[in-house]
C-alpha positions as CSV (number, residue, x, y, z in Angstrom):
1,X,88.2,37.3,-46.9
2,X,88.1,36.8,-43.5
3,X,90.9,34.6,-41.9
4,X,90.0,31.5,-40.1
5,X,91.0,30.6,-36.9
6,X,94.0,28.3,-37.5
7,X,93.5,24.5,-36.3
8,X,95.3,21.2,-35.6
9,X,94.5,18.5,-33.6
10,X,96.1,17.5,-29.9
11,X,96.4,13.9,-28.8
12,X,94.4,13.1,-25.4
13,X,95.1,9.3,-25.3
14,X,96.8,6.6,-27.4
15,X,95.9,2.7,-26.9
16,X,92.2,1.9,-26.6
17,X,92.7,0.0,-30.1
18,X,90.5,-1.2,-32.4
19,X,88.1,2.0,-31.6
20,X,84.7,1.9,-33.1
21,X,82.9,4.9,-31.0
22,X,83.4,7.6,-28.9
23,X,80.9,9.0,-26.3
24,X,79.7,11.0,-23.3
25,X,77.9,9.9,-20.5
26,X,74.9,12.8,-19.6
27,X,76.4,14.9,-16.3
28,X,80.1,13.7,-17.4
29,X,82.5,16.6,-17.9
30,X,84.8,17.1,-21.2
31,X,87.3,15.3,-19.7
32,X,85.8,12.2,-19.0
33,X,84.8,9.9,-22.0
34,X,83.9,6.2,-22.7
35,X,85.9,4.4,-25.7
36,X,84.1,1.8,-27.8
37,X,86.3,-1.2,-29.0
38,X,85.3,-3.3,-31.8
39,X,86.4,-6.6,-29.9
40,X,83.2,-6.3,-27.2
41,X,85.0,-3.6,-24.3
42,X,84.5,0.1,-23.3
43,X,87.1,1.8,-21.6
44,X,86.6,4.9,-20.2
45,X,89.3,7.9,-20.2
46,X,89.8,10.1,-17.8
47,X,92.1,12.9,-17.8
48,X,93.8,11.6,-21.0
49,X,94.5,8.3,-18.9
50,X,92.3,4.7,-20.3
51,X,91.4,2.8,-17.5
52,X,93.0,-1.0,-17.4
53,X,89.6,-2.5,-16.0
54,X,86.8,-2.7,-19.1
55,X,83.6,-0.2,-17.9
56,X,81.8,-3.6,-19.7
57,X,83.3,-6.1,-21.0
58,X,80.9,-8.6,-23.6
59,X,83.5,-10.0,-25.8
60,X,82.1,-13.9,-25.1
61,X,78.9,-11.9,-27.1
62,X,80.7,-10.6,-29.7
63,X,81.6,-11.6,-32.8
64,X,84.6,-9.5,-34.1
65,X,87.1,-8.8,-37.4
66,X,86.4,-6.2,-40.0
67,X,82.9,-4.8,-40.4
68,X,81.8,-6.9,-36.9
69,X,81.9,-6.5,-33.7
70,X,80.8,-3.9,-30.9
71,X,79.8,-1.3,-33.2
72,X,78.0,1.8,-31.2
73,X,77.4,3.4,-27.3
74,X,74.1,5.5,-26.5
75,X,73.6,6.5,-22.8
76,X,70.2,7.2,-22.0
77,X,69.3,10.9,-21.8
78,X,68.1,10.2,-18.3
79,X,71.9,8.1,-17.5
80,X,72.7,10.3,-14.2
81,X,69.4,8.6,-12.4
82,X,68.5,5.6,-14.2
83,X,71.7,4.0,-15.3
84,X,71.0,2.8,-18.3
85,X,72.6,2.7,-21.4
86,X,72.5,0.9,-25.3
87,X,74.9,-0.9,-27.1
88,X,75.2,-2.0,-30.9
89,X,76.8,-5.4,-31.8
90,X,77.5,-8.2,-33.8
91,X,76.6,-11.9,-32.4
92,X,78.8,-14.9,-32.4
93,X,76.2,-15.8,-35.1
94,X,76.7,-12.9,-36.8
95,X,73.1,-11.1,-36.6
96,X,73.2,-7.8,-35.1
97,X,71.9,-6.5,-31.6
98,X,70.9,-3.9,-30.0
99,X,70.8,-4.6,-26.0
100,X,70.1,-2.4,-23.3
101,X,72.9,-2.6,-20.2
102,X,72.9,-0.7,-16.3
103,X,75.8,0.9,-14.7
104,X,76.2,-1.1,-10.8
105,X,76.8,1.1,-7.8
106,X,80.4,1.5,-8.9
107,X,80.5,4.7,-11.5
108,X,83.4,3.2,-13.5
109,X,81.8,-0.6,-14.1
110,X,78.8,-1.8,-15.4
111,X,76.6,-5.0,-15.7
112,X,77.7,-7.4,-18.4
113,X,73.8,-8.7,-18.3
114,X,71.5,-7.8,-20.7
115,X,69.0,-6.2,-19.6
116,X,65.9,-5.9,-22.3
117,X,66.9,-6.4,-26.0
118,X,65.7,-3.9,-28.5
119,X,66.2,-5.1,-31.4
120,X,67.4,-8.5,-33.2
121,X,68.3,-8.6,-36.6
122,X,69.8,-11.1,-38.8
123,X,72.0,-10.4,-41.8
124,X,73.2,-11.7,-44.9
125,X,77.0,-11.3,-45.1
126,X,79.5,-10.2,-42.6
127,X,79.6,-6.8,-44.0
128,X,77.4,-3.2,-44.3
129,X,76.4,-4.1,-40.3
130,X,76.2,0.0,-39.6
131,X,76.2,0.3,-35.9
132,X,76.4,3.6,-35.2
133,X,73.0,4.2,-32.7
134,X,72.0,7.8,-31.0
135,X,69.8,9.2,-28.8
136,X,67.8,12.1,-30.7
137,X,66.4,15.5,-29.4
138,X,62.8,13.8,-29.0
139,X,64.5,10.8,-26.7
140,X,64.1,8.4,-29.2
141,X,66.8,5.6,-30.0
142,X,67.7,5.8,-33.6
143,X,69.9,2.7,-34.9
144,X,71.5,2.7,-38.5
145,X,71.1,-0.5,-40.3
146,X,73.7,-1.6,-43.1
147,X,72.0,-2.9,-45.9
148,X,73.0,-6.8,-45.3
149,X,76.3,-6.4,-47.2
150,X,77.9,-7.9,-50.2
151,X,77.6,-5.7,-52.5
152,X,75.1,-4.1,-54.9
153,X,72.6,-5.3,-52.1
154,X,72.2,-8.7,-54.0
155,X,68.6,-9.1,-51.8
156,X,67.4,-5.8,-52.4
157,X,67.0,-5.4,-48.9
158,X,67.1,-1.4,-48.8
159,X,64.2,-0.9,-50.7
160,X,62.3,-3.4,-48.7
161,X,59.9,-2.0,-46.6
162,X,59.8,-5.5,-44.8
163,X,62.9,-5.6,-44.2
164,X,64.9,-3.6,-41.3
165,X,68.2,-4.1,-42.9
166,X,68.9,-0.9,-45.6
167,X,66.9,1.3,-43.0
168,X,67.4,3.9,-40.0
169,X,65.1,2.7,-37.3
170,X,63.4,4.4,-34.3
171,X,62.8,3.1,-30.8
172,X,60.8,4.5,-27.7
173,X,63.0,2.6,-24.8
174,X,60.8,3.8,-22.2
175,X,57.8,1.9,-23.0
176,X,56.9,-1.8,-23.3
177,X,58.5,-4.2,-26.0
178,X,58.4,-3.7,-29.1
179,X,59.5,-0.6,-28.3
180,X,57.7,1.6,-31.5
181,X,56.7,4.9,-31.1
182,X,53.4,5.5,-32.2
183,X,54.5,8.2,-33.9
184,X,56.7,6.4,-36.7
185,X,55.8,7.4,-39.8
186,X,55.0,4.0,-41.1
187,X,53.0,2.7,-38.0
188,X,50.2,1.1,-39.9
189,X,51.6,0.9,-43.3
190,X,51.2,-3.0,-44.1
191,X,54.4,-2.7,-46.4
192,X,57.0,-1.5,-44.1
193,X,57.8,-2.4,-41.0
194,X,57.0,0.0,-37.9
195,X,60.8,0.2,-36.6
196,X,61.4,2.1,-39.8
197,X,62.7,6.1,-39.7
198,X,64.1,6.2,-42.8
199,X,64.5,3.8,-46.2
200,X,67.3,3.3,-48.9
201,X,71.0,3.2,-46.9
202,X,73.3,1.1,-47.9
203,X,75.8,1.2,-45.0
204,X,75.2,4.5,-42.4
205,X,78.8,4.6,-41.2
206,X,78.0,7.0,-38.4
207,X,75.4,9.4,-38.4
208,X,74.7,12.2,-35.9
209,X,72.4,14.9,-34.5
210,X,72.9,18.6,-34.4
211,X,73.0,19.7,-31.1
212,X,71.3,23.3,-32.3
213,X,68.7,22.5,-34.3
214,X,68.1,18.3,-34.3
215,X,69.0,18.0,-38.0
216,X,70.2,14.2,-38.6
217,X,73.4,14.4,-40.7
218,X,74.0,10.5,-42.0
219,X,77.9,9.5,-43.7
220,X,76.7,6.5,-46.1
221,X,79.3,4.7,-47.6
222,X,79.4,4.2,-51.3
223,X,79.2,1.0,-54.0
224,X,82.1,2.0,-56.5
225,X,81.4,5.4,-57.2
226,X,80.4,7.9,-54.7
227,X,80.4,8.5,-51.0
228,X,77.6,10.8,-50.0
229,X,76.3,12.5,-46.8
230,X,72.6,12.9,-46.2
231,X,70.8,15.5,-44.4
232,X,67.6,14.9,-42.8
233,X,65.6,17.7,-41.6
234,X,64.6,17.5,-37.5
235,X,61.3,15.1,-37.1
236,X,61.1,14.0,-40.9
237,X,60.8,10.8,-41.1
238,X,59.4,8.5,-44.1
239,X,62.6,9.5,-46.3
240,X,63.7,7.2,-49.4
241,X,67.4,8.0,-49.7
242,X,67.5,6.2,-52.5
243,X,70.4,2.7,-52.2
244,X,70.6,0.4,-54.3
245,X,68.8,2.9,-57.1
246,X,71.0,5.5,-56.9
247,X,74.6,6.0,-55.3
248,X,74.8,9.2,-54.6
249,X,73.4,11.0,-57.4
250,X,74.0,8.1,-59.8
251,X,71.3,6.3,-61.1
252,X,73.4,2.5,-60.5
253,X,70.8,0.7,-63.4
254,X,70.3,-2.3,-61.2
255,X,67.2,-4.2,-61.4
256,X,63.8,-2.9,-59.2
257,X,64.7,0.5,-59.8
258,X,63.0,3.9,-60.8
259,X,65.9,6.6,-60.1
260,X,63.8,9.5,-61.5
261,X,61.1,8.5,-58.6
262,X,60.8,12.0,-57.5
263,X,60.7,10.8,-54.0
264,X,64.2,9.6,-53.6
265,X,66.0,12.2,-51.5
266,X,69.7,13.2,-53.1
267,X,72.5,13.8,-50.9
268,X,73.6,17.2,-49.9
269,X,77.2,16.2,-50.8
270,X,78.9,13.5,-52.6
271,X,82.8,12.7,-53.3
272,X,84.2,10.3,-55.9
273,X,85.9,7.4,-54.9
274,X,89.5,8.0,-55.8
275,X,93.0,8.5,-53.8
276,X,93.6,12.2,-54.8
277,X,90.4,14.0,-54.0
278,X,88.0,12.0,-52.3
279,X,88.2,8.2,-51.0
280,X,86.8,5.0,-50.4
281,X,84.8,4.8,-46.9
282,X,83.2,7.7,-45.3
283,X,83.2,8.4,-41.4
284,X,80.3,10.5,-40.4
285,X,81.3,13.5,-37.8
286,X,79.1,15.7,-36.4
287,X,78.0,19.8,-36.3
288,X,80.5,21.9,-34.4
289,X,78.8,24.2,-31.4
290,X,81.8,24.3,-29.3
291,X,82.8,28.7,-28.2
292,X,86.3,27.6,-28.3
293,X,86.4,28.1,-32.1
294,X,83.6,29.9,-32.9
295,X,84.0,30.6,-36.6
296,X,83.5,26.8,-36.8
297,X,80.0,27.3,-35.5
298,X,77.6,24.9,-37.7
299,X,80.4,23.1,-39.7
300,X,80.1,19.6,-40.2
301,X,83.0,17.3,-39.7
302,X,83.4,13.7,-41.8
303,X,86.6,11.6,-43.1
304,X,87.7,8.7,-45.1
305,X,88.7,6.1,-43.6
306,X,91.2,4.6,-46.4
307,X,92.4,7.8,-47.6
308,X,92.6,9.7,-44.2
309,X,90.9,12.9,-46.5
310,X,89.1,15.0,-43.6
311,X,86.9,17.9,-44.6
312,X,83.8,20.5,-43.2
313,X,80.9,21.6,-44.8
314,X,78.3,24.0,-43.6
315,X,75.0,23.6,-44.9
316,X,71.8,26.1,-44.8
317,X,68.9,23.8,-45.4
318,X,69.4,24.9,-48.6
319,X,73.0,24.6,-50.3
320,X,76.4,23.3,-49.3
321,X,79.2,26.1,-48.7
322,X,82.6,26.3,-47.6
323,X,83.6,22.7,-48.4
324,X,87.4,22.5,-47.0
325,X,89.7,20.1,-46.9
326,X,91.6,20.0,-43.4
327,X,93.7,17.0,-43.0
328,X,96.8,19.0,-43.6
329,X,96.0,21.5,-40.7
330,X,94.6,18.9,-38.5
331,X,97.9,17.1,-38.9
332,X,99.0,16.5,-34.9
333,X,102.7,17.0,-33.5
334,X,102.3,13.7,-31.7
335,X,100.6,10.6,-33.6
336,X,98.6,9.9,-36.7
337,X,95.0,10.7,-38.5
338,X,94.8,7.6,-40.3
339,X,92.0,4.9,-40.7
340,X,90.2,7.5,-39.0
341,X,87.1,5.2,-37.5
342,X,84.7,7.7,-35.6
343,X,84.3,11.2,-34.3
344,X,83.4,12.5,-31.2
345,X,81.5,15.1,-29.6
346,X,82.2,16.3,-25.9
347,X,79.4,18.1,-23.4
348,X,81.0,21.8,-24.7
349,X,80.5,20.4,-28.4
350,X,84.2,20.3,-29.3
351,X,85.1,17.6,-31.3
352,X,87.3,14.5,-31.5
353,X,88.5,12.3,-34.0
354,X,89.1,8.8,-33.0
355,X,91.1,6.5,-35.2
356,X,90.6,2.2,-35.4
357,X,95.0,1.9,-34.2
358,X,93.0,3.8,-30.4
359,X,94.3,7.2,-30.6
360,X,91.3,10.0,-30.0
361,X,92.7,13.6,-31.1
362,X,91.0,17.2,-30.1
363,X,90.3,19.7,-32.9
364,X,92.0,22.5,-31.3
């Protein structure tokens, strides 16, 4: 067998706690990122250095502790020209948002007044909020919905085609409010809603694109049995993955449910909940395409969050391969991978693991 290019992980910057996201601005180089905290701030980092004045700071918006708070970062594909960028959040009332910001004529701050709001949604508990939101390879805002929390989705919420919450949702920014694209596959369907990509998450903690090919790669965390990732295929929409039917590939028996409805889509992988092998709380990573390791070309990175576990999969469209468990190799000289709460992908695609104590690491 061929021998892998050995890994481990180097620290760029320690402190920007409580880190829920890690992203790029479009034109930005490797070395200059923007950090997400839970609490309602970005920071950016530059040279491995976080700057003391906030890039935005919304905390008197945000409602924050466990599951809540400033969730998710897009920048607008178009962000060197227009200025604009998306954030994910939880209200003081505890509803989420998703509100549309603009950088001022100073690079390093930005507006704290919201500019158009895309999307308003009230929820149930305080947990399964998602948050993660992306920009796709067709421009489109996609925003991962948690199912309303509790647990066992008490309101059967994911299955609800009225209902945003359970869903992954599609927006056009560029045009007028509502914001739909014509082009969602259930624009006219009076059962489901028109924001709606895909149906039947529970809560999406962190999904991504492929920069290669604009497969969707979506980390869902589990009930009491299974964490599973789902792979979407570029451009198809109108997916049932399945929650609160099945977990995984476990048919749950709760009430509603058909789980041998042919058109629930099973996960491409799935890990038991348990301290040994597996975990408790997936984070979602993304598909390496950085040339500094290029026998990691196509692997897809994910974690868990209570057991630190990290691992890679590459996938063909058709079968999982090469499932590896890396935490031990990834293990850094200075600092720790644990409660490991996002990943990151720079403009090289290398990647990054963030962690929720504000450490970000480089898979090196």
């Amino acid at each position: 067998a061929e021998a892998q290019t050995p890994l481990t992980t180097e620290r760029i910057v320690a402190g920007v706690g409580s880190l829920t996201d890690i992203q790029w601005a479009p034109g930005d180089p490797s070395t200059r990122f923007f950090t997400v905290q839970r609490q309602g701030t970005i920071r950016i980092v530059e040279n491995g250095v976080a700057s003391s004045t906030p890039f935005l700071n919304i905390s008197s918006l945000v409602q924050s502790g466990g599951e809540q708070g400033l969730l998710g970062l897009a920048f607008h594909p178009n962000y060197e020209n227009n200025g604009r960028f998306f954030v994910n959040y939880t209200t003081n009332g505890g509803a989420t948002r998703v509100s549309e910001f603009n950088v001022t004529a100073n690079p390093d701050v930005a507006s704290s007044t919201v500019v158009n709001t895309i999307a308003a949604i009230n929820q149930d508990f305080g947990n399964h909020n998602g948050g993660c939101i992306q920009f796709g390879p067709d421009g489109k805002l996609y925003v991962g919905m948690g199912d309303g929390g509790s647990g066992n989705d008490p309101n059967g919420r994911a299955q609800n085609g009225n209902s945003l919450l359970g869903k992954m949702l599609r927006y056009d920014v560029d045009i007028a409010a509502p914001f739909i694209p014509a082009d969602n596959p259930f624009v006219g369907t009076a059962s489901v809603r028109d924001e709606i990509w895909l149906i039947g998450l529970r809560n999406p903690w962190r999904f991504s694109f492929d920069s290669a090919t604009g497969d969707m790669y979506i980390a869902d965390v589990g009930q009491n049995a299974h964490e599973e990732v789902d792979f979407i295929p570029a451009g198809a929409g109108g997916l049932n993955l399945g929650w609160r039917c099945l977990e995984g590939n476990r048919c749950t028996g709760l009430s509603g449910c058909s789980c041998s409805d042919a058109a629930l889509v099973d996960p491409i992988l799935e890990y038991n909940q348990n301290f040994a092998n597996g975990g408790f709380s997936i984070t979602g990573g993304y598909v390496y395409r950085g040339s500094a390791i290029p026998d990691l070309n196509g692997a897809y990175f994910y974690a868990d969050y209570v057991t630190s576990n990290i691992w890679s999969l590459e996938y063909d469209g058709t079968s999982v391969q090469n499932v590896t468990r890396r935490e031990d190799e990834l293990d850094p000289a200075v600092g720790t991978l644990s409660q490991i709460s996002t990943f990151g992908q720079d403009p090289d695609g290398e990647l990054y693991i963030g962690t929720l104590n504000g450490q970000i690491f480089q898979i090196v």
